[in-house]
C-alpha positions as CSV (number, residue, x, y, z in Angstrom):
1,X,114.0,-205.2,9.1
2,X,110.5,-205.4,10.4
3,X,107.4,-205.6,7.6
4,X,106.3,-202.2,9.0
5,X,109.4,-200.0,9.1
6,X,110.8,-199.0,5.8
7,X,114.5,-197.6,5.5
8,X,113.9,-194.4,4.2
9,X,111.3,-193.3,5.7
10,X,112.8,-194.3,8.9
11,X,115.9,-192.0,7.7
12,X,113.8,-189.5,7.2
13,X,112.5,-189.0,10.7
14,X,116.1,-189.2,11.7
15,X,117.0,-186.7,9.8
16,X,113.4,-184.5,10.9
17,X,114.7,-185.2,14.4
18,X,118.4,-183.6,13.9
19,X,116.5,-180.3,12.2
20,X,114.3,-180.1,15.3
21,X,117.5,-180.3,17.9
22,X,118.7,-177.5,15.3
23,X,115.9,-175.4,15.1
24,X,115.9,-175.1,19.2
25,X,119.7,-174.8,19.4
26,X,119.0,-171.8,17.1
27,X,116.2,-169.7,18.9
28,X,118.4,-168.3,21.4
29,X,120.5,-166.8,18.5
30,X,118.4,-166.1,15.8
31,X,114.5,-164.1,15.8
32,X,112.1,-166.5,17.4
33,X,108.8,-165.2,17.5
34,X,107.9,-167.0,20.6
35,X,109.4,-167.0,24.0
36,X,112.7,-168.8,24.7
37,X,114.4,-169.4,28.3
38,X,118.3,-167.9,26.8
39,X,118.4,-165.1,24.9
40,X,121.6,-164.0,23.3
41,X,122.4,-160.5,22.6
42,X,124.3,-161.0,19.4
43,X,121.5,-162.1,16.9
44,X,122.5,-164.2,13.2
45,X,119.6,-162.4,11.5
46,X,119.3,-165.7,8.8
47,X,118.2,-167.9,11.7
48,X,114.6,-166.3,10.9
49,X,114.6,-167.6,7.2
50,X,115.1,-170.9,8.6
51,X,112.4,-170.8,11.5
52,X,110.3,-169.8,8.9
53,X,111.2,-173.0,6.3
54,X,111.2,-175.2,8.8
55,X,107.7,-174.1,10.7
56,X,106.3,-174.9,7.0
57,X,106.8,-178.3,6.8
58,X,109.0,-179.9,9.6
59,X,106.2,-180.6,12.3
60,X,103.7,-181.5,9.4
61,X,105.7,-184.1,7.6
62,X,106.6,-185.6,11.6
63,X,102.6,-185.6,11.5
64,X,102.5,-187.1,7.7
65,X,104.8,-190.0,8.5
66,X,103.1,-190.4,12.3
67,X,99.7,-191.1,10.4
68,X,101.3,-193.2,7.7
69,X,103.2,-195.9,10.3
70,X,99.8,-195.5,12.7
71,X,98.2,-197.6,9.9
72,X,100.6,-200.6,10.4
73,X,100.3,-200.5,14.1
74,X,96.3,-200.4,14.2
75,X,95.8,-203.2,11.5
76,X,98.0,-205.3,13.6
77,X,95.8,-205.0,17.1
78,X,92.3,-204.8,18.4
79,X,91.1,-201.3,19.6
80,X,91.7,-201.9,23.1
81,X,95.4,-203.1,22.3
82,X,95.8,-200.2,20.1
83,X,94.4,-197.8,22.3
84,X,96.6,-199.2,25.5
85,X,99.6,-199.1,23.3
86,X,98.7,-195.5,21.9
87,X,98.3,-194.3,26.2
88,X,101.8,-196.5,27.3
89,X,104.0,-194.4,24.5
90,X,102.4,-191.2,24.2
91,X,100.4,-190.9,27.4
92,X,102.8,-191.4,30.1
93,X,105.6,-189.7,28.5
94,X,102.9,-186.6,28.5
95,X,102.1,-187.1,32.5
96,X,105.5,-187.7,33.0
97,X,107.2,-184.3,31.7
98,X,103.9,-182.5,32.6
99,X,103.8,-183.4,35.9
100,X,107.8,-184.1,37.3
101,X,109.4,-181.5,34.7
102,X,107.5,-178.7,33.5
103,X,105.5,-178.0,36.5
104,X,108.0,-177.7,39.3
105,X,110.7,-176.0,36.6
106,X,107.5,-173.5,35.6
107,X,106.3,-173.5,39.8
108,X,109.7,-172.5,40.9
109,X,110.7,-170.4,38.3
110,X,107.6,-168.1,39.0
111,X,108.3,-168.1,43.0
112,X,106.7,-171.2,44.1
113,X,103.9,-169.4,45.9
114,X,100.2,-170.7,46.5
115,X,98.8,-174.1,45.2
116,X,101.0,-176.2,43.0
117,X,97.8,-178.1,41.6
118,X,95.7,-174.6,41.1
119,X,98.9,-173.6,39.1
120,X,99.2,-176.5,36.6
121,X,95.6,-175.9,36.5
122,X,96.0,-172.3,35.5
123,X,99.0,-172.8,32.8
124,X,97.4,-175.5,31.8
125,X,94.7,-173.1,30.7
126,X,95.8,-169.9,30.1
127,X,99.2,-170.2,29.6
128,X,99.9,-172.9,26.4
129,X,102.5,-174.4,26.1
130,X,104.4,-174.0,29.1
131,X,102.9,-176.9,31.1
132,X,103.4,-179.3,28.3
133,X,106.5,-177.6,27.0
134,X,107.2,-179.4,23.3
135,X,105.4,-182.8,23.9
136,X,102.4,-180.2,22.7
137,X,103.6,-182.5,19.8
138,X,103.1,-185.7,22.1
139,X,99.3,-184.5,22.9
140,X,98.7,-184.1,19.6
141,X,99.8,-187.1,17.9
142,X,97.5,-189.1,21.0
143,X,94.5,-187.0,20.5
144,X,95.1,-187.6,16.5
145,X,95.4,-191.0,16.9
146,X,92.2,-191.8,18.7
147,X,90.3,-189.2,16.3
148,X,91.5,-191.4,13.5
149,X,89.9,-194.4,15.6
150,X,86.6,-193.0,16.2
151,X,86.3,-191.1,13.1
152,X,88.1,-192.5,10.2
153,X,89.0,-196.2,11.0
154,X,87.1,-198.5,8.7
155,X,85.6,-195.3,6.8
156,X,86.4,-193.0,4.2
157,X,90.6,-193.0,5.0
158,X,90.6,-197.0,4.8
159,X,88.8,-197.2,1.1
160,X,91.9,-194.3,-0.5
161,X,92.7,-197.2,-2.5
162,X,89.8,-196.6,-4.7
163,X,91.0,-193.6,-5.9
164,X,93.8,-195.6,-7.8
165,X,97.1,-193.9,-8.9
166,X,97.7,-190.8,-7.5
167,X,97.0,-187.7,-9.3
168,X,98.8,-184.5,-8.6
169,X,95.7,-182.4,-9.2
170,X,94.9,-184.2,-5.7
171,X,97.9,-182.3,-4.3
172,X,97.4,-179.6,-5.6
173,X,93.7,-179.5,-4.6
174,X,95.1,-180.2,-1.2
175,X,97.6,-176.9,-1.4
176,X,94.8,-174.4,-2.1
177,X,92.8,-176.4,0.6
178,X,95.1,-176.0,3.0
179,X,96.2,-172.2,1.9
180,X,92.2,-171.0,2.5
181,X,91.7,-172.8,5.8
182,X,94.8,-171.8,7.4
183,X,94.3,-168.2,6.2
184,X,90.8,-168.1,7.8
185,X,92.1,-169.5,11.0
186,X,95.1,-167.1,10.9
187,X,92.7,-164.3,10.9
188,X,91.6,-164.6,14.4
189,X,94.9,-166.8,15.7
190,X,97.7,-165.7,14.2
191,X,101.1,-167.9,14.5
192,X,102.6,-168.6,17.7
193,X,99.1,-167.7,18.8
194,X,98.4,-170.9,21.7
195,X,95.1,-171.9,23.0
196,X,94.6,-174.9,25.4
197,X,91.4,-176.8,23.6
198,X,91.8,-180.3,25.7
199,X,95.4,-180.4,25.1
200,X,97.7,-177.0,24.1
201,X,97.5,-176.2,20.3
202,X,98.8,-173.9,17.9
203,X,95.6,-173.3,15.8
204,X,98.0,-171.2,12.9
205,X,99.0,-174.5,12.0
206,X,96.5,-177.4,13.5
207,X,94.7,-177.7,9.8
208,X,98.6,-178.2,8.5
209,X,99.2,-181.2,11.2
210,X,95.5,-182.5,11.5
211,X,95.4,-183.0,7.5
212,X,98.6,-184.2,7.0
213,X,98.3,-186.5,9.6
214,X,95.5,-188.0,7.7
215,X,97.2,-187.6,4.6
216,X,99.7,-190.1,6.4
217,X,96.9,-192.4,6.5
218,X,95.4,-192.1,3.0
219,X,99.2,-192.2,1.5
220,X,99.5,-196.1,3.6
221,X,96.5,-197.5,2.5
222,X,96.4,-196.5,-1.3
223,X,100.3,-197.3,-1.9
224,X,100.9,-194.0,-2.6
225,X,104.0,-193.3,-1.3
226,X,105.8,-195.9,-3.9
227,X,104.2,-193.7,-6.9
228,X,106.5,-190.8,-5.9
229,X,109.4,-190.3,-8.5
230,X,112.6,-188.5,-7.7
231,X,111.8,-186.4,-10.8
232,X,108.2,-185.1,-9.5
233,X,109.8,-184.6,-6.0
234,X,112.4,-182.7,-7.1
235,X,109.6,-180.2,-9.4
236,X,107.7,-179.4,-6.1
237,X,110.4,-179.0,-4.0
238,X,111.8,-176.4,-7.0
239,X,108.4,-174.6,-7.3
240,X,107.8,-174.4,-3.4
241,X,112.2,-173.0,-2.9
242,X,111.0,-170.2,-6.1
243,X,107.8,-169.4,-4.8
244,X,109.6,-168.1,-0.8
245,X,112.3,-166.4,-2.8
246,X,109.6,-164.4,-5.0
247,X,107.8,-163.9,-1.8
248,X,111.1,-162.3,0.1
249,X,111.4,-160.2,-3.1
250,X,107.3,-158.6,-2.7
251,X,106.4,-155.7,-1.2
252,X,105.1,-155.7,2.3
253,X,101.3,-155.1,0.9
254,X,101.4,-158.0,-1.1
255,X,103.4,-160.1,2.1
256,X,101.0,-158.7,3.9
257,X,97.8,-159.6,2.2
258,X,95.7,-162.8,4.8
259,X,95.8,-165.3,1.5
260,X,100.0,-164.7,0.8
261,X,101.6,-166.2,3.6
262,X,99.6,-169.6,4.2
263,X,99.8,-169.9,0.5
264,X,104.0,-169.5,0.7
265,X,103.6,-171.5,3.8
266,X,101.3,-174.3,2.3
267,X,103.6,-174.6,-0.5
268,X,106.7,-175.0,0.9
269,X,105.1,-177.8,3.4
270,X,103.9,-179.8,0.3
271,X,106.8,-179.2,-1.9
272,X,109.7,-179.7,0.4
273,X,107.7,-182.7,2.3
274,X,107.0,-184.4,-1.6
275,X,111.2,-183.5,-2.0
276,X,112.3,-185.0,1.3
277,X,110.1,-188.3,0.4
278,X,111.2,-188.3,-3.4
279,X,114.6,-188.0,-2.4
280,X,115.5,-189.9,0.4
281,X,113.0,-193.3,-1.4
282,X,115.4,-193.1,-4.4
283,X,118.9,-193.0,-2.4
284,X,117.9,-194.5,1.3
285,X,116.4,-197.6,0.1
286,X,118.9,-199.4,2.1
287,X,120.2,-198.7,5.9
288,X,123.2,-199.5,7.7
289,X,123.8,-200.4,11.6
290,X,124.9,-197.1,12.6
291,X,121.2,-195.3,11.3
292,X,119.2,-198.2,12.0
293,X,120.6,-197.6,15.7
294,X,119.7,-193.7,15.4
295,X,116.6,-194.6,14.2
296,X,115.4,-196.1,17.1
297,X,116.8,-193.2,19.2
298,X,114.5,-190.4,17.7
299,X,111.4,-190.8,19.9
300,X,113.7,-190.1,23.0
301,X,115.7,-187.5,21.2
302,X,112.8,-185.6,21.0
303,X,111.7,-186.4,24.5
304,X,114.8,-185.4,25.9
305,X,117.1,-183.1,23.5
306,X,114.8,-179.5,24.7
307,X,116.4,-179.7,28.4
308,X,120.2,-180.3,26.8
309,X,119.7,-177.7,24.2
310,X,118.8,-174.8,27.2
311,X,121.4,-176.3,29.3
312,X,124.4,-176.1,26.5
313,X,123.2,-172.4,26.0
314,X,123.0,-171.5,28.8
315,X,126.8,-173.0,29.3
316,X,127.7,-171.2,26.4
317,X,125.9,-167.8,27.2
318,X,129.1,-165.8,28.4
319,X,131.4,-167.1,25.5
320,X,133.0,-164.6,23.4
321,X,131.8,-166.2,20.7
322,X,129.5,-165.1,17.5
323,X,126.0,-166.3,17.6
324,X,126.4,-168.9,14.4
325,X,129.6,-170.5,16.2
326,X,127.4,-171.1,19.5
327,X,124.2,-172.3,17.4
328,X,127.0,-174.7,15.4
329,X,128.2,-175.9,18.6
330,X,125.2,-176.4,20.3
331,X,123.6,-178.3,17.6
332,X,126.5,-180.7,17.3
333,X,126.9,-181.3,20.8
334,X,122.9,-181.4,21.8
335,X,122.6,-184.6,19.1
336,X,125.5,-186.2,20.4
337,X,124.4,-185.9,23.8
338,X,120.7,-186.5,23.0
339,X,121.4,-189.7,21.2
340,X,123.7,-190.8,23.8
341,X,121.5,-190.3,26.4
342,X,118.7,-191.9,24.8
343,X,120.9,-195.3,23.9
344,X,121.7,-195.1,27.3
345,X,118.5,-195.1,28.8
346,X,116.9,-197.1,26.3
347,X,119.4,-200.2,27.6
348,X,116.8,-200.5,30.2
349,X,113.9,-203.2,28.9
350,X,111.0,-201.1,30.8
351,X,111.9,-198.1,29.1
352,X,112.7,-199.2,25.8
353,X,108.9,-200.4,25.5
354,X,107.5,-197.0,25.8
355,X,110.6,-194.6,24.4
């Protein structure tokens, strides 16, 4: 295996990419609080506690590890390779399912009247995420990447390693942190609240997947990661599983209040992300032929699995069937076909240098 990957943490962003062909194979069946093209009329009501978990942490530990392999891939090329490489993989993916997917699917759908360009200009604006659809993610992780160039490269980030072994009153610093700054955004955009600033965002959670990402960084340089015990992992992931169980158990003033539920939220991020780290470094350390080849799948599952997901529900949408068999069925057969598809196109040289 190459110096820069490492087995478990490659595992782990299989295993991130499964949950998020999941969590979209469930929002036609369970309560999604955003807008979804299939809606189901029967309802599993438990899909919610799971949107919920996984909103927490999923997306910000994608960011964590993002920032974390970034650092191997910078210290390896000049600026202007790094920034060419960053625009090949990210960018024209981006212009690619903008411009040939999302706006004649979104232009169509809406009666294909007046100027196509005026509307991509106007979802674009008003109208986040639907001209990006999810490679908002995509956007994100480019625009993060050349912040960290401008910003952090060479500077504070790079000189982590000074701080020596880390100290979990850093985390924990780093929970209430993150708990006061995503309250006081949450005050004036609540979640699943979008605004387009430069590329679509989510600003509920943009402190979440901004700091992590950096965290991603900071973990690289200063060895962290390899200071993380099974033992520790398994605490946090314990506190953060207690602390959403108390919270189901409040009563809606206390649920209610504007510190609780970034501070359930920020919790379960940490403590689940610390977990899934803690666990899979103690019992992935090693990788066989069969992950190693999903492994290298996951950036086009993610490119490609939304359009299979909508497609298999819509298949399914006049089955006779309860809601948790067609959210079990679609998830299986979505990774199956998103894989496949991915190992398919991937045989091609040109596009297995950008997906």
């Amino acid at each position: 295996m190459q110096k820069d990957r490492i087995a478990y943490v490659d595992q782990i962003r299989v295993f991130l990419t499964c949950l998020v062909v999941a969590h979209h194979a469930g929002q036609a069946y369970g309560p999604t609080g955003g807008v979804w093209p299939v809606d189901n009329v029967a309802k599993a009501p438990w899909l919610g506690n799971l949107f919920f978990i996984n909103a927490s942490y999923m997306m910000g530990l994608y960011f964590f590890i993002s920032g974390y392999f970034l650092v191997f891939s910078i210290n390896r090329k000049s600026n202007a390779a790094f920034i060419k490489d960053r625009l090949k993989k990210l960018g024209i993916p981006l212009l690619f399912f903008t411009l040939f997917v999302f706006l004649p699917f979104n232009y169509y759908g809406a009666g294909g009247q007046g100027n196509i360009f005026q509307f991509l200009a106007d979802t674009y604006a008003n109208k986040p995420p639907i001209a990006t659809g999810h490679l908002w993610f995509v956007a994100s992780l480019l625009v993060f990447s050349l912040l960290y160039l401008l910003l952090f490269h060479g500077g504070f980030v790079q000189k982590t390693d000074k701080f020596g072994l880390l100290k979990w009153v850093y985390i924990l610093i780093y929970i209430l942190l993150l708990t006061v700054v995503s309250a006081l955004v949450r005050l004036k955009y609540p979640v699943d609240a979008w605004r387009t600033w430069l590329i679509p965002v989510e600003p509920a959670h943009l402190p979440q997947y901004f700091s992590l990402f950096i965290a991603g960084t900071m973990f690289n340089h200063a060895g962290w990661l390899n200071q993380l015990t099974l033992k520790s992992g398994l605490t946090f992931f314990a506190v953060a599983i207690i602390a959403y169980l108390v919270n189901l158990q409040l009563p809606g003033a206390v649920k209610e209040y504007w510190l609780t539920e970034s501070f359930v939220e920020s919790l379960l991020c940490v403590g689940i992300s610390i977990g899934i780290l803690s666990f899979f470094r103690c019992y992935g350390s090693t990788m066989n032929h069969f992950v190693k080849m999903l492994s290298e799948q996951v950036y086009g599952v993610y490119l490609f699995h939304l359009f299979i997901v909508i497609l298999l529900q819509q298949l399914m949408s006049h089955w006779l069937v309860g809601p948790n068999l067609k959210f079990l069925l679609v998830t299986l057969f979505g990774l199956v076909l998103s894989f496949g598809l991915t190992a398919l196109i991937r045989m091609s040289p040109f596009f297995r240098r950008i997906i």
